[in-house]
C-alpha positions as CSV (number, residue, x, y, z in Angstrom):
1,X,85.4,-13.7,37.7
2,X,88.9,-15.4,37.7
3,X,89.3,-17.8,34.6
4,X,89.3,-21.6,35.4
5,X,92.6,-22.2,33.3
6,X,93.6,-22.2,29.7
7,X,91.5,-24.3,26.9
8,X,94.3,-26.7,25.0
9,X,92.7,-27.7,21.8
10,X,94.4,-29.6,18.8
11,X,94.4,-29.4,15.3
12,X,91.2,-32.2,15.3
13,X,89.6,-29.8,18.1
14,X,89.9,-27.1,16.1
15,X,88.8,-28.8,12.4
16,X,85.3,-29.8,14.2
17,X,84.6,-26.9,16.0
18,X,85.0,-24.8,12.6
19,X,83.1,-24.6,9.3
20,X,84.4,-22.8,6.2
21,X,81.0,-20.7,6.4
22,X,81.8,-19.8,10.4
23,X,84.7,-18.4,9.3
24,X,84.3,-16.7,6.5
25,X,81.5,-14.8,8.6
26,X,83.9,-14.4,10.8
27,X,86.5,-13.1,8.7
28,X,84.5,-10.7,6.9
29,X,83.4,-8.9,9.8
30,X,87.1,-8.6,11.0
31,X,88.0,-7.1,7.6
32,X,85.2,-4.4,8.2
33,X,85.9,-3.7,11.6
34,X,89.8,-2.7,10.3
35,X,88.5,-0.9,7.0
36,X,86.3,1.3,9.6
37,X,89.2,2.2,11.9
38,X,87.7,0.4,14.5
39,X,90.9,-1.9,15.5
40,X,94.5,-1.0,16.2
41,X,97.0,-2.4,13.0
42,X,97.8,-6.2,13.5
43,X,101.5,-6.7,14.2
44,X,104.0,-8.5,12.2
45,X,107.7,-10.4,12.9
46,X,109.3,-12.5,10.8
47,X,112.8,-14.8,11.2
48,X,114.2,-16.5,8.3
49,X,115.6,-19.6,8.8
50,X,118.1,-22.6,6.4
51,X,115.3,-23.9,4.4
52,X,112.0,-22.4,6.0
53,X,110.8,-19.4,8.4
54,X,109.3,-18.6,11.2
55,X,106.8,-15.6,11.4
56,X,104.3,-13.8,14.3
57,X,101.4,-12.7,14.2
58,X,99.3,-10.4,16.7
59,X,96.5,-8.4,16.9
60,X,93.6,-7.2,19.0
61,X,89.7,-6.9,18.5
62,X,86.6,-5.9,20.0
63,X,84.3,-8.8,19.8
64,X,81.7,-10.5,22.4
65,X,84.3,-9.5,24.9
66,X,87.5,-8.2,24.0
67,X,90.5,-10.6,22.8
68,X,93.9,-10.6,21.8
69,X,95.8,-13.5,19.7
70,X,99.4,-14.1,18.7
71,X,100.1,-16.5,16.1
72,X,103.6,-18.5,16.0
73,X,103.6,-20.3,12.8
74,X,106.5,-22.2,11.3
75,X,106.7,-22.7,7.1
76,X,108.8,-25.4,6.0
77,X,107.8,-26.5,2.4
78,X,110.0,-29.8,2.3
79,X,108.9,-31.1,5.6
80,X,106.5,-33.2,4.2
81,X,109.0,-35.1,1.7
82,X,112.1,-34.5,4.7
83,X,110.5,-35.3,7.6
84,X,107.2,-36.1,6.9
85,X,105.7,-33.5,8.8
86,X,103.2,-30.4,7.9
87,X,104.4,-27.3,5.9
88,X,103.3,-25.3,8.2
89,X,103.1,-26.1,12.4
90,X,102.6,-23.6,15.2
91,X,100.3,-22.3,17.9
92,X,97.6,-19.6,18.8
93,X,97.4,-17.9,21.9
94,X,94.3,-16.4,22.6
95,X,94.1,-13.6,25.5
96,X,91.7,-11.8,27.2
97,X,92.1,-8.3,26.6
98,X,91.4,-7.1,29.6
99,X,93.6,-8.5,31.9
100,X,96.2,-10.3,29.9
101,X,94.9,-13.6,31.3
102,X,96.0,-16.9,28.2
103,X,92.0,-17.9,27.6
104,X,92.8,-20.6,25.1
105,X,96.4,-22.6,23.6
106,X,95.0,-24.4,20.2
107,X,97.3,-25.8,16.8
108,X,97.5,-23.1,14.3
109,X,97.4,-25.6,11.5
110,X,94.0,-25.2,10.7
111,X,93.4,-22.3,12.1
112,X,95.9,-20.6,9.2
113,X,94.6,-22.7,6.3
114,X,90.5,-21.9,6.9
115,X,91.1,-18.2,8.0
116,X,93.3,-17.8,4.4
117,X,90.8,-19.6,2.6
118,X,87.8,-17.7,4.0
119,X,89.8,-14.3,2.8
120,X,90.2,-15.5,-0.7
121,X,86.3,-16.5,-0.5
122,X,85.5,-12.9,0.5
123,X,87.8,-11.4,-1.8
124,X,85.9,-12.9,-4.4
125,X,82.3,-12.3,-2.9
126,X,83.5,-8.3,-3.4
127,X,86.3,-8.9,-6.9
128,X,85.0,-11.6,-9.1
129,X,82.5,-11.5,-11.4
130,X,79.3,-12.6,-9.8
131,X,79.1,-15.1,-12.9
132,X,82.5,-16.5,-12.4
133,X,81.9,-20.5,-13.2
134,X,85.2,-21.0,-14.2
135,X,88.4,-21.4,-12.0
136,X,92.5,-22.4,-11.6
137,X,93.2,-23.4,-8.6
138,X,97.5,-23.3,-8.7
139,X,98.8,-25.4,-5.8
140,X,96.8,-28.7,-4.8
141,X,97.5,-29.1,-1.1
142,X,95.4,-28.0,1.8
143,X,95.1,-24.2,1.2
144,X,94.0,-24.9,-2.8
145,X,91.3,-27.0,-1.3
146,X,90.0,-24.8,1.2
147,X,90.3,-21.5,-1.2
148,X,87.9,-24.3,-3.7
149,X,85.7,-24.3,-0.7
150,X,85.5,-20.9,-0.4
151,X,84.8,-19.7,-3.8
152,X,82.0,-22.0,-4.1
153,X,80.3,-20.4,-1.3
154,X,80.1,-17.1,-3.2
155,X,80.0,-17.8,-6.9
156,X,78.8,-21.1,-9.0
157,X,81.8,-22.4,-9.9
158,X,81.2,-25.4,-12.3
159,X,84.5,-25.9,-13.8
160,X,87.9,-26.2,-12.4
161,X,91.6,-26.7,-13.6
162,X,93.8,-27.7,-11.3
163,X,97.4,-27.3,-11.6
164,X,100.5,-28.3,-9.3
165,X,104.1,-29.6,-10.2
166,X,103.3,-32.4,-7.9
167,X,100.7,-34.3,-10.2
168,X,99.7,-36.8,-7.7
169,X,98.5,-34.2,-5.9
170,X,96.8,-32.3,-8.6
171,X,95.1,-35.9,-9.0
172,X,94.1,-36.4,-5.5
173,X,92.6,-33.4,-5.6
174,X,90.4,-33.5,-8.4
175,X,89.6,-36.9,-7.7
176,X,87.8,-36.0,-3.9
177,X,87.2,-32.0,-4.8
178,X,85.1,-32.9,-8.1
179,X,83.1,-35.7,-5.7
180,X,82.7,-33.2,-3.0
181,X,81.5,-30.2,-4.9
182,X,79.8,-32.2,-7.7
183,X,81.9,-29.8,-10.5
184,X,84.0,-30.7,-12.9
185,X,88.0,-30.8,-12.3
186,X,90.6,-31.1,-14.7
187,X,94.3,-31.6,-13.7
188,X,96.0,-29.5,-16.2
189,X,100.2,-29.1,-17.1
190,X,99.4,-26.1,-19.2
191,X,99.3,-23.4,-17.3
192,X,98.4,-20.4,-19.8
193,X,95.7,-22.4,-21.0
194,X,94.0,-23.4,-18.3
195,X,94.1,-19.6,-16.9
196,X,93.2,-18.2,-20.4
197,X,89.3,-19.8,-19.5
198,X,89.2,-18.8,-16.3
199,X,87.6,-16.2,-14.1
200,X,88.6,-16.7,-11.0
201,X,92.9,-17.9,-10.7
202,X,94.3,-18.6,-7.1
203,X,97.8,-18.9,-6.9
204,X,98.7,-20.5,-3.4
205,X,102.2,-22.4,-4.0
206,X,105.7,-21.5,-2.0
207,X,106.8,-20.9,-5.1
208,X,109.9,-17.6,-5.0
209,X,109.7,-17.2,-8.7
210,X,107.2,-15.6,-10.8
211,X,104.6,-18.3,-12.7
212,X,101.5,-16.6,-13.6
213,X,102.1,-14.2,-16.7
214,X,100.3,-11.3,-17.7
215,X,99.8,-12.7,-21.3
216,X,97.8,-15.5,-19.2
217,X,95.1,-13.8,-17.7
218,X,92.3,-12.6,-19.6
219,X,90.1,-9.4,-19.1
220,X,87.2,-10.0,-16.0
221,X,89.5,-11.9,-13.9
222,X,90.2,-12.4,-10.6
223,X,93.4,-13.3,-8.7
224,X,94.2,-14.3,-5.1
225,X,97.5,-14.1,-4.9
226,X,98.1,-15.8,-1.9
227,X,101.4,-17.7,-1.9
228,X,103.6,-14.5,-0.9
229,X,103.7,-14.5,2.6
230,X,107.2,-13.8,2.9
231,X,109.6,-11.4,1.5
232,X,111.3,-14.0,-0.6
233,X,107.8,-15.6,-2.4
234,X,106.5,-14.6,-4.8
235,X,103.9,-16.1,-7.9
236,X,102.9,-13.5,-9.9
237,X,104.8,-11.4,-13.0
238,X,105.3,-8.1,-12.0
239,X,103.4,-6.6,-15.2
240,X,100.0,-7.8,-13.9
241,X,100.5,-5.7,-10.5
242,X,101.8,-2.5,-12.4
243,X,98.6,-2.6,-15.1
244,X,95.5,-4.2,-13.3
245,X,94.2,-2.9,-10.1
246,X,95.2,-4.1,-7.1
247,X,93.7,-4.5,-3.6
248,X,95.9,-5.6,-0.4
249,X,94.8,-7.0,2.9
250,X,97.6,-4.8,5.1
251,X,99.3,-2.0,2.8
252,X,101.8,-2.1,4.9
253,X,102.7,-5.7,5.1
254,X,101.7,-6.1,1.6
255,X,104.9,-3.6,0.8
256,X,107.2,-6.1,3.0
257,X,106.4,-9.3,2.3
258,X,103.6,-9.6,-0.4
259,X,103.7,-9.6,-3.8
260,X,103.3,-6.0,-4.1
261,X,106.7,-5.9,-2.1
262,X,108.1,-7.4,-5.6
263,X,106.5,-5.0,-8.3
264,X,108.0,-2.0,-5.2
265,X,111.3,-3.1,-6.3
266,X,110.8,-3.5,-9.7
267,X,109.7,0.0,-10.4
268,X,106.6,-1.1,-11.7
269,X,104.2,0.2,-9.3
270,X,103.9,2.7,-6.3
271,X,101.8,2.6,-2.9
272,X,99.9,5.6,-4.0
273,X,98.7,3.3,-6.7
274,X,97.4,0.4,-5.2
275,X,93.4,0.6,-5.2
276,X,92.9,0.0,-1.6
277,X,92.4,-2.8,1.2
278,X,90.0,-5.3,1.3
279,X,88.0,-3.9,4.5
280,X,87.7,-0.6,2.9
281,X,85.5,-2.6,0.3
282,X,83.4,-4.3,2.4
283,X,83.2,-1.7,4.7
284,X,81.6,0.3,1.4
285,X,84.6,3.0,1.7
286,X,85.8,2.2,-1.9
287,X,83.6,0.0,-4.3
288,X,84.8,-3.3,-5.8
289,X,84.3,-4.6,-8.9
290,X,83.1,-1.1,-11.2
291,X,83.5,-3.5,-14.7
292,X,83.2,-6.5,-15.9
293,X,86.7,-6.1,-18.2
294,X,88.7,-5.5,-15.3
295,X,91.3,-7.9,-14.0
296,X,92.0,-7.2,-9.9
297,X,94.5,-8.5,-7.8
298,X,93.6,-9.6,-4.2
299,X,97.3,-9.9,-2.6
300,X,96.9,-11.8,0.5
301,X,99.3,-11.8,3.2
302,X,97.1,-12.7,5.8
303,X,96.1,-10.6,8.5
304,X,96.5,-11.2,12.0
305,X,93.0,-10.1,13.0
306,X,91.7,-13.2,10.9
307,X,93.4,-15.0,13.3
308,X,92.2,-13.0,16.5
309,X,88.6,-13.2,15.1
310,X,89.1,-17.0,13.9
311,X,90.7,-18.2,17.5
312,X,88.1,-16.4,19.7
313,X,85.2,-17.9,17.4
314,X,86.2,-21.3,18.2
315,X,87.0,-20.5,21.7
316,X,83.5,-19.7,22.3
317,X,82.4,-22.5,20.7
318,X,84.6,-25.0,22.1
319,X,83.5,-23.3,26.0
320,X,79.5,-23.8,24.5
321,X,80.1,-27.5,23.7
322,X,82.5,-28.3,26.6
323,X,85.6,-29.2,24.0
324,X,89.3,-29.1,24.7
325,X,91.1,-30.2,27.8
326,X,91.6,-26.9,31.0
327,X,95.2,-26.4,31.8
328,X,96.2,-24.1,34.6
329,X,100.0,-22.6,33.9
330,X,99.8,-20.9,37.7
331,X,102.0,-22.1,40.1
């Protein structure tokens, strides 16, 4: 049957018709369908531009019905304090497989910030210590909130520090994540410290120089390392890559733009010696966590089948509820 149009649906459209849980769910089983082999390898393409970038992002999967997405998504870090818009702005365009027809337009915003979340939440559901309570959560804005989320849905965190260079926003969060979660939150300027007590350490900043130290992180611990999404990023020293073990969403986009793309260059590491991806461990191809003395590395990229899997699940739900606004780009 010929489609009707193309669903338009904002940021707001998006935020209600999606729950951290939804897409986690979702997001997990996208992981296991590419650790099985059962999807082609998401695309990557990336532009550098004066003080930001712009990258895209496209894949296909097999779902309900069968769907393709392409992700545009623009990162400028100082927009906010420039121009006082988001860091990050773009679009999704979802497609039916099939016959190439544009099912669904929809803001990428949130669609980038829950499916990242949801992977560090399911890195952790596989990685972390299944007693992790403790967490630092580096970078306060939007994506440390939602990786908080996530991580609380898969281990009882009771105690967080949060650190950020902005302390306002360090503040801010504590002050509404600590209400929210009913856990204690600390805003913290001392890094190694904070880190030192913790299990779990998610580094999601811009930041293009090296901030979390090997001497920081104690045995047990895990790290999303999920700042890097760009060849120029990059949080983590070197050492910790070259000595821990290490587990990639996309190998090979985790050798161009990650922060195993950094510890490449430096020598200190080799592909043949990363553990493996994330969907080979939920897909029970490799095994996670084997001690409890063992620090691993999840670096995040971000895969473009968390977007395909993320867009089409609110699709379906926005068609269900009769949300968005129909469109027709035909002449």
């Amino acid at each position: 049957m010929k489609p009707e149009g193309t669903l338009l649906l904002t940021g707001h459209d998006v935020a209600d018709l999606l729950s951290i849980e939804e897409c986690m769910a979702a997001v997990e089983h996208a992981f296991k369908l590419y650790g099985e082999g059962k999807t082609q390898a998401p695309g990557i393409l990336g532009v550098n531009a004066r003080d930001g970038g712009f990258h895209i992002k496209a894949g296909l999967l097999e779902l309900n019905r069968s769907y393709f997405a392409a992700k545009v998504n623009a990162n400028f870090p100082a927009n906010v304090t420039r121009f006082g818009l988001p860091a990050i702005q773009g679009v999704v365009v979802l497609s039916d497989a099939e016959n190439g027809y544009p099912l669904a337009l929809m803001d990428s915003i949130e669609i980038t910030i829950q499916r990242t979340g949801a992977a560090t939440g399911i890195a952790a559901k596989y990685l972390a210590r299944p007693d992790s309570t403790t967490a630092t959560i580096c970078g306060c804005g939007n994506q440390g909130r939602i990786s908080l989320r996530a991580l609380t849905k898969v281990r009882p965190i009771e105690m967080v520090w949060a650190y950020d260079l902005n302390q306002s926003q360090a503040q801010k969060f504590a002050s509404d994540l600590a209400e929210e979660f009913g856990i204690n939150i600390e805003v913290v300027d001392d890094l190694e410290t904070a880190v030192r007590q913790s299990d779990v350490c998610v580094t999601c900043t811009p930041s293009t120089q090296p901030f979390l130290r090997e001497a920081f992180v104690s045995p047990g611990t895990f790290i999303a390392a999920v700042g890097a999404d760009n060849s120029d990023k990059r949080e983590l020293e070197t050492a910790l890559l070259g000595r821990n073990k290490l587990v990639v969403d996309v190998l090979e986009q985790g050798a161009t733009i990650g922060e195993l793309h950094h510890a490449l260059d430096a020598g200190v590491i080799t592909r043949d010696d990363v553990y493996g991806e994330l969907g080979e461990v939920i897909a029970g191809i490799k095994p996670g966590r084997t001690s409890s003395n063992e620090i691993i590395i999840f670096d995040s990229t971000g895969m473009a089948l968390q977007d395909v899997v993320t867009a089409a699940a609110v699709y379906e739900k926005a068609v269900n509820k009769g949300a968005g606004t129909l469109i027709s780009f035909a002449q």
